[in-house]
N, C-alpha and C positions, 0 to 999 in steps of 0.2 A: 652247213651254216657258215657265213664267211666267218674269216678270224679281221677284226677291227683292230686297230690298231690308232688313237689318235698321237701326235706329234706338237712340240710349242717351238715356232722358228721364232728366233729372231735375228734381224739384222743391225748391225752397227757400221753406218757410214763411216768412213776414216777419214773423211775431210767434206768439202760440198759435194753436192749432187742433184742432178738433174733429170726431173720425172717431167716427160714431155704430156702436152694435152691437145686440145682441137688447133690451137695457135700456134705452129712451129717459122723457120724461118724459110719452108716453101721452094719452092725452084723458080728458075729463069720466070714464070707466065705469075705466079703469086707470092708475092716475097711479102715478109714482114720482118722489120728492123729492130721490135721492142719483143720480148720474147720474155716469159716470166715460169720458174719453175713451180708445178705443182705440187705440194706439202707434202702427201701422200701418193705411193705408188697405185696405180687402179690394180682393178681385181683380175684384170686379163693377164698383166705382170706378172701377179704375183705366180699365177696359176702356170705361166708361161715357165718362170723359174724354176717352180718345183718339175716338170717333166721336165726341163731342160738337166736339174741336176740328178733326176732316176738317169736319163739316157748316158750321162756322162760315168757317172758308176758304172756303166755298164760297155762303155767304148761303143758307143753307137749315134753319138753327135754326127757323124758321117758314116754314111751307108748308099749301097747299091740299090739304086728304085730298082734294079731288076731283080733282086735275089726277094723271094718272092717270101720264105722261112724267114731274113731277117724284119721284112714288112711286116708281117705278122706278127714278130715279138717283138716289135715296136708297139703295134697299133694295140698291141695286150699292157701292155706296159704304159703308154701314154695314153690311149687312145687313137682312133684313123686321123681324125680334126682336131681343132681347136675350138675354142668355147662357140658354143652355139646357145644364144638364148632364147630364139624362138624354137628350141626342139629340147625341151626338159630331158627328155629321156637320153641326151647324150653322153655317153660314154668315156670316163678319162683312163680309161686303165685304169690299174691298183688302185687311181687318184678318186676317192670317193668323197672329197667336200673339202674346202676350206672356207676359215672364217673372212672377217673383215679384217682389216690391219688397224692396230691398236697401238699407244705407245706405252713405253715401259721402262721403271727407271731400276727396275730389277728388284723393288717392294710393293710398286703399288704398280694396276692397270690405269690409263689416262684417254678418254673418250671427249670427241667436243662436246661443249655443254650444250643441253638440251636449250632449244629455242624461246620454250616460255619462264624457264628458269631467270629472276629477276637478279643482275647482278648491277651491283653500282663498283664507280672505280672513285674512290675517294681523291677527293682533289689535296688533300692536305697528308697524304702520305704516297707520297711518289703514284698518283692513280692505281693504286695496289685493288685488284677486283674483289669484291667482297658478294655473296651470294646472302639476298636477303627473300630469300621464299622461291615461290612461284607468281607470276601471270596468273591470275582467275580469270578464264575463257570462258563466259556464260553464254546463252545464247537466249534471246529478245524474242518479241512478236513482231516484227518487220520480215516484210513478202520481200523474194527478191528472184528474177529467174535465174536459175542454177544450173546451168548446163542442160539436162534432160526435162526438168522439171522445175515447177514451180515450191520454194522451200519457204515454210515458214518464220523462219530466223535466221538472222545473222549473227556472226559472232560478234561478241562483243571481250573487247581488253581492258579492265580495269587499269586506272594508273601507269598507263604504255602510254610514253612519251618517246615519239622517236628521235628527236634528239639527243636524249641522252641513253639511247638504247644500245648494248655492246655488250651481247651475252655471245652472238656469232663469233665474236673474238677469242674467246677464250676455251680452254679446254678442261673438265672436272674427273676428278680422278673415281671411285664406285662409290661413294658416298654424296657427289655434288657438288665435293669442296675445291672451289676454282684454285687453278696453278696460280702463284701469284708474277708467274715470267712466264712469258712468250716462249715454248719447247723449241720453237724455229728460230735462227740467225739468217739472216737475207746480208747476201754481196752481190754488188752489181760488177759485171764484166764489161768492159765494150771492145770491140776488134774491128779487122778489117779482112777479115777472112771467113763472111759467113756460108757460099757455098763454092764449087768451082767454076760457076757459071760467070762468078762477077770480076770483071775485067775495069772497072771503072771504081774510083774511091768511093764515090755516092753510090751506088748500089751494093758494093761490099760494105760499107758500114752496118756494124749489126751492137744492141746493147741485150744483155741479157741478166736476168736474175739469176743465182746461184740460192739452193739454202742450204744448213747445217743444224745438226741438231744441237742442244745445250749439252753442257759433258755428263756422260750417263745414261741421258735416254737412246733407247731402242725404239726398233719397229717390233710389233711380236705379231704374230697369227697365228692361226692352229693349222693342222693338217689331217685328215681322216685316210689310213691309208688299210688297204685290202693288202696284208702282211702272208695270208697264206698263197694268194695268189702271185706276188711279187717276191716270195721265197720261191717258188716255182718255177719262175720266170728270170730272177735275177742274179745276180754274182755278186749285188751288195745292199746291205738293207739302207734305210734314208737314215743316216745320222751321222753325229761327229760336229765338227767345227770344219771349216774354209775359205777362204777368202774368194769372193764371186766379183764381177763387171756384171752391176745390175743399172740400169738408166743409161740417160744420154749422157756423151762427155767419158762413157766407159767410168762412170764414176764406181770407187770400191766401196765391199761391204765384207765387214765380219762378218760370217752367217753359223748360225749355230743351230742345230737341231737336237732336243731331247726329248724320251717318250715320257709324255707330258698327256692327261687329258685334261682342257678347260672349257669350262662351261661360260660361255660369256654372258648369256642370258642372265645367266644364278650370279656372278659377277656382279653388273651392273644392274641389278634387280632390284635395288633400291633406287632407283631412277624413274621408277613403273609408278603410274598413276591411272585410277580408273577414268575409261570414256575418250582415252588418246595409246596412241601406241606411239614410240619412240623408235625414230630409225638410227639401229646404233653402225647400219653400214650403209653406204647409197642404196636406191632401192628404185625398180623398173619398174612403174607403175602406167597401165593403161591409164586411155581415155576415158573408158568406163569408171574403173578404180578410182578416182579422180573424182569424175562426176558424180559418181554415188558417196563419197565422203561429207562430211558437214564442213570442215573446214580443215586446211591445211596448211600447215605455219612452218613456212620453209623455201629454200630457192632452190634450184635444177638448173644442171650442167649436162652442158654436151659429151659424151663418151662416142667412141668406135674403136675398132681393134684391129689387128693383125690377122687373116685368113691362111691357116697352114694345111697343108694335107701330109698322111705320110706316105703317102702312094707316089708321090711326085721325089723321093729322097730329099738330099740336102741340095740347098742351091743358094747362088749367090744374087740371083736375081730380085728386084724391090717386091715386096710380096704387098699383095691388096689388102683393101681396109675394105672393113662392113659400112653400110649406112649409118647414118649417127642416130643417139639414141639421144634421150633426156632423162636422165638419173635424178630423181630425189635425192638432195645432199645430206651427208650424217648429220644428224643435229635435227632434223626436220620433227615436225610432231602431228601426228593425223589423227583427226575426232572424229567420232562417229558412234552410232550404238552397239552396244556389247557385239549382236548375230555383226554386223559387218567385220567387224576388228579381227573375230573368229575367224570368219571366212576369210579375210586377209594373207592369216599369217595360214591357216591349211595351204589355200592355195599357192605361197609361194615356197615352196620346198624344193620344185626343182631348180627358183635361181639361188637357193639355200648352198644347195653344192658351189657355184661360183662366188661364194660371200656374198651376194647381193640380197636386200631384202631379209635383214636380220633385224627383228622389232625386241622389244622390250616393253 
């Protein structure tokens, strides 16, 4: 029986940081000048970091693609790849699952508010957000064709005004109850040095976002790790405190590891309502999945990633990205009848491992 072991990271930025996404500032052939950092590290990152910091406990950041015994106690230890989401059954070494990334100010967990959650920002006290219920999402007798098929309702939202709609804004801690400030601080940069390529002042101009957290909050996640196999394998178990270069910009973090198990589900479980399920992390959802839902209240972003092998050793060479995907963003909320919901979340276990597709 393996021996589990789950893990609670968190990191603490020591100043800005910058988490890159589909829009960077590109080379010589595709350049972009407005470049904005993303809030959150994706889940390739995160996953990237924790084998990056097993290999480093173990002085094997650099190794001989020829020596064939260390290949091997790599590929045991990380895995042979890097995340693969079209092949559930792959492999991270000891690394058996991580959550979503959450924030934390070291008493409560902090998730963005769910989408139909109705919040108003009061105009006569500094627009301070106030949660006053939910969205009632019924659904009518009007025919509409639905992707596959023809459906017999539409949804319908009571009292949604978009106008003054601005629940995406904000973040609610396992109860609901909105933050009344913005977790994130935004600084804008601008230079003249945005890659090597640019020899001319107009094509080196570049402006960029920077963001920071409010003082106190953390990023947290969990970790599932296979302890008796990485006892077997390793010279040191995942914990302690350390300072890492996690993001662009080589931005720092406090990172701290303790054996910690958290349930996030059981967490933010008061969040749960019947007939929707709530994505508390991005979530890869087919064409199918999509089309067979009733209705689904949420925007999608573009993700790809880093393609590594361990057979090829370390190298300095720009390593390839995957095709891009389109992630359901946190916050999203998907309806449908009870058998679908089910079948939902069974089906997605194996991108459970990479954090993705974590419902409520």
């Amino acid at each position: 029986m393996t021996a589990m072991k789950s893990y609670l990271v968190t990191l603490e930025p020591l100043g800005d940081y910058f988490f890159g996404g589909e829009v960077t500032f590109g080379d010589a052939r595709t350049q972009n000048y407005l470049v904005r950092s993303n809030e959150l590290p994706q889940q390739s990152a995160l996953m990237g970091l924790i084998r990056y910091k097993i290999l480093e406990n173990n002085n094997l950041l650099s190794y001989d693609a020829e020596d064939q015994s260390t290949k091997e106690l790599v590929a045991d230890l990380i895995g042979e790849n890097g995340i693969d989401v079209d092949n559930p059954a792959t492999s991270y070494g000891v690394i058996k699952g991580i959550s979503p990334v959450f924030l934390t100010d070291g008493k409560q967990y902090y998730t963005p508010t769910p989408l139909d959650h109705k919040i108003k920002e009061d105009k006569n006290d500094c627009n301070c957000p106030v949660r006053e219920g939910d969205y009632n999402v019924s659904f009518g007798v009007s025919k509409c064709y639905w992707g596959k098929e023809i459906k017999n309702y539409l949804p319908e939202i009571k009292n949604y005004d978009q106008k003054n709609y601005c629940s995406y804004k904000y973040w609610s801690d396992d109860k609901g109850v909105v933050l009344k400030d913005s977790p994130f601080v935004y600084r804008e940069q601008v230079g003249i040095t945005k890659n090597d390529n640019s020899f001319d002042g107009k094509d080196a101009f570049f402006k960029q976002t920077l963001i920071s957290l409010n003082d106190g909050m953390k990023f947290a996640f969990s970790v599932s790790i296979d302890v008796e196999k990485l006892q077997s394998k390793s010279k040191s178990l995942l914990s302690g405190s350390s300072m890492v270069f996690f993001g662009g910009n080589r931005s720092i973090f406090r990172m701290e590891i303790e054996e910690k198990s958290v349930d996030w589900s059981n967490i933010f479980g008061d969040l749960h309502k019947d007939g929707r399920l709530l994505c508390l992390g991005d979530a890869l959802l087919s064409g199918d999945i999509r089309a067979d839902s009733d209705f689904i209240w949420g925007m999608s972003k573009p993700w790809r990633f880093m393609r590594n092998d361990v057979s090829k050793g370390h190298g300095w060479g720009k390593p390839s990205k995957t095709n891009i995907y389109h992630l359901q963003s946190r916050g999203s909320v998907i309806f449908g009848k009870k058998e679908y919901l089910d079948d939902l979340k069974k089906s997605s276990s194996g991108l459970n491992i990479i954090g993705l597709n974590y419902f409520v």
